[in-house]
C-alpha positions as CSV (number, residue, x, y, z in Angstrom):
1,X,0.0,0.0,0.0
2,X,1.4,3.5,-0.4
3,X,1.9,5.7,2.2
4,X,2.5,9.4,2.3
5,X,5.7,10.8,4.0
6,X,5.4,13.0,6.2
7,X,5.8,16.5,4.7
8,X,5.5,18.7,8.0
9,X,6.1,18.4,11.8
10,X,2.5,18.2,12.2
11,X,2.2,15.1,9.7
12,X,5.5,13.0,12.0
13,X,3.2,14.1,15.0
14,X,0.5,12.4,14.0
15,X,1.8,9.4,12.9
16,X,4.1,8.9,16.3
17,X,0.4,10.0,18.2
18,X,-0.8,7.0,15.9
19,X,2.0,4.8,17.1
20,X,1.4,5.5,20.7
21,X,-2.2,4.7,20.4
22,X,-1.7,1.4,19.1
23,X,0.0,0.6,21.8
24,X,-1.9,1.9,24.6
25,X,-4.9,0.0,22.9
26,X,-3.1,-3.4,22.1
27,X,-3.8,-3.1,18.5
28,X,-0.3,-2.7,17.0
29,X,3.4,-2.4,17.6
30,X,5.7,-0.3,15.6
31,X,9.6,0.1,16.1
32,X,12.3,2.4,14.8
33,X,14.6,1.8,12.4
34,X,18.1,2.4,12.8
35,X,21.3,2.2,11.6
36,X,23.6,0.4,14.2
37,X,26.5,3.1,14.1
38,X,23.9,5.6,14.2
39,X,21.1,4.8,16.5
40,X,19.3,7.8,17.3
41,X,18.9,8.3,13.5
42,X,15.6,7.3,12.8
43,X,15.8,6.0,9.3
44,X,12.3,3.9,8.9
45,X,10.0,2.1,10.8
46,X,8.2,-1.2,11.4
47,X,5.5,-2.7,12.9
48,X,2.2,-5.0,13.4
49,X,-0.9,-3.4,13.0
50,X,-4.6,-4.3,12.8
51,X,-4.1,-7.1,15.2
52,X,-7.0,-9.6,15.0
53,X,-6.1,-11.0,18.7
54,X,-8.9,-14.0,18.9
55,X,-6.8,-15.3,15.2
56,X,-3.5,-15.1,16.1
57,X,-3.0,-12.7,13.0
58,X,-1.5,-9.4,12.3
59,X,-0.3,-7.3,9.4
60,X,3.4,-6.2,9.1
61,X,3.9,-2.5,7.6
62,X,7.2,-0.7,7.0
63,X,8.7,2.3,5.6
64,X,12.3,3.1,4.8
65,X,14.0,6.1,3.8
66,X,14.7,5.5,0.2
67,X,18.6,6.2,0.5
68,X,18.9,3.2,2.8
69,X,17.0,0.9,0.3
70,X,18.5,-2.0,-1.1
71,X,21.3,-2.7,1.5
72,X,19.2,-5.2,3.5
73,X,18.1,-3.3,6.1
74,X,14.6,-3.5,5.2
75,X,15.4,-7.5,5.6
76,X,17.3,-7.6,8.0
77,X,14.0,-5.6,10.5
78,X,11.3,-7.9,8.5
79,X,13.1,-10.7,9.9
80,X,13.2,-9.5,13.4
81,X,9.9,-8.4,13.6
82,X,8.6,-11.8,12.2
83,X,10.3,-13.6,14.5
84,X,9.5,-11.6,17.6
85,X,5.9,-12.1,16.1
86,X,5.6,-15.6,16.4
87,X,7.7,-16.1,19.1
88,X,7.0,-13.6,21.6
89,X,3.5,-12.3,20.7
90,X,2.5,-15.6,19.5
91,X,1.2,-15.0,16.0
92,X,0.0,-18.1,14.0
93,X,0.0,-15.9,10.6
94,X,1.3,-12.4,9.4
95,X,0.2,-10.5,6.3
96,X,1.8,-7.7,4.0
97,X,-0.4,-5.6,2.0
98,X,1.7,-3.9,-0.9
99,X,1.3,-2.3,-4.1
100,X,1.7,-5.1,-6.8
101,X,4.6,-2.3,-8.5
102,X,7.0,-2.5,-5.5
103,X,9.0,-5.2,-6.9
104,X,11.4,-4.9,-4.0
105,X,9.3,-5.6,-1.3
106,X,7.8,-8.3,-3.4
107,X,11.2,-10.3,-3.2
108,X,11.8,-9.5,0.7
109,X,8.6,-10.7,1.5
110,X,9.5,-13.7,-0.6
111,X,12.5,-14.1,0.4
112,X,11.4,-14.2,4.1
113,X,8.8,-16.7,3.3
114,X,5.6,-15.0,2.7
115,X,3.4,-16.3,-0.2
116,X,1.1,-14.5,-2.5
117,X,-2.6,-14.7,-0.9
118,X,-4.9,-12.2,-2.7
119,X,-4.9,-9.5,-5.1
120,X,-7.8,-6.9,-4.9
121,X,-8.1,-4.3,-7.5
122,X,-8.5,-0.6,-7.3
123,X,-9.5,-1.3,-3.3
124,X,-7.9,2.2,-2.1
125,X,-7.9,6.1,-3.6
126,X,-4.3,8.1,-3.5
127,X,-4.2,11.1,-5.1
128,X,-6.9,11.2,-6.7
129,X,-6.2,7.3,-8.6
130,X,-7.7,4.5,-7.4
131,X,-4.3,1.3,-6.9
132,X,-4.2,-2.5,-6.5
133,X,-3.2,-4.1,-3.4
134,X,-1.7,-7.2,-3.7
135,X,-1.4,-9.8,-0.4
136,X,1.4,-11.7,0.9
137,X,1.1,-14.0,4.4
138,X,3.3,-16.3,6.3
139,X,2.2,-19.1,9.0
140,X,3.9,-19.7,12.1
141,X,5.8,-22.4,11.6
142,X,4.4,-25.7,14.1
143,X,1.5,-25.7,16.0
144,X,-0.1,-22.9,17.1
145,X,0.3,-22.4,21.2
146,X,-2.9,-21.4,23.3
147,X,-1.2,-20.2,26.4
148,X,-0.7,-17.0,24.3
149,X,1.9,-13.8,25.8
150,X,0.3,-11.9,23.0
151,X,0.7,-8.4,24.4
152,X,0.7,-9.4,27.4
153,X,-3.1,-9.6,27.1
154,X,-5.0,-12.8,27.7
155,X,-7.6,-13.2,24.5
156,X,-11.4,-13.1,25.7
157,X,-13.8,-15.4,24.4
């Protein structure tokens, strides 16, 4: 899916306020992206969002500053954040909902496992054009654990 950046103060405001509410309503996740010889750089971000706690399913986003593309970084997080997924919060599935164009997050999300789901046409408006959204999801590997630390929040029947 494509995302605007931020073009003011205001915009970065309200996407951290957006972060922070996530959180403080169990609903998503997000860290920063960083470079490891400059960590108070923020250079992306990435995160779980729209958290479907009763299925054990959330959907992975992520943004990277276009001058760090295509070293791995973007990799490198997916992987983390996948793992820490299933492992910690106790995922059975995570999707990724892209724009069918973006080649190169195509063949990360490949590359880390996921498998084309879905493809939806025109199913959202930016500026002013109607795009495709194509789907990509990866299962937890094994069998998926009831006694779930998801959030820290036990799921309510």
């Amino acid at each position: 899916m494509i995302k605007k950046r931020a073009a003011s103060i205001a915009d970065a405001e309200a996407f951290i306020n957006r972060i922070i509410q996530l959180l403080n309503i169990n609903d998503g996740i997000t860290w920063a992206i960083a470079l490891n010889n400059k960590p108070e750089t923020l250079i992306g971000t990435i995160g779980c969002w729209r958290l479907i706690k009763e299925h054990y399913r959330a959907e992975i986003r992520y943004m990277l500053q276009p001058e760090f593309w295509q070293q791995g970084i973007r990799k490198e997080a997916l992987n983390a954040v996948v793992n820490y997924s299933f492992n910690t919060l106790k995922l059975h599935s995570i999707d990724a909902q892209i724009n069918p164009e973006n080649t190169a997050s195509i063949a990360i999300l490949t590359s880390a496992g996921f498998i084309k789901e879905g493809y939806f046409k025109e199913n959202f408006l930016f500026n002013g054009k109607f795009g495709d959204t194509a789907v990509y999801s990866k299962l937890q590997n094994g069998i998926l654990q009831t006694s779930s630390h998801f959030l820290n929040i036990p799921i309510i029947s």
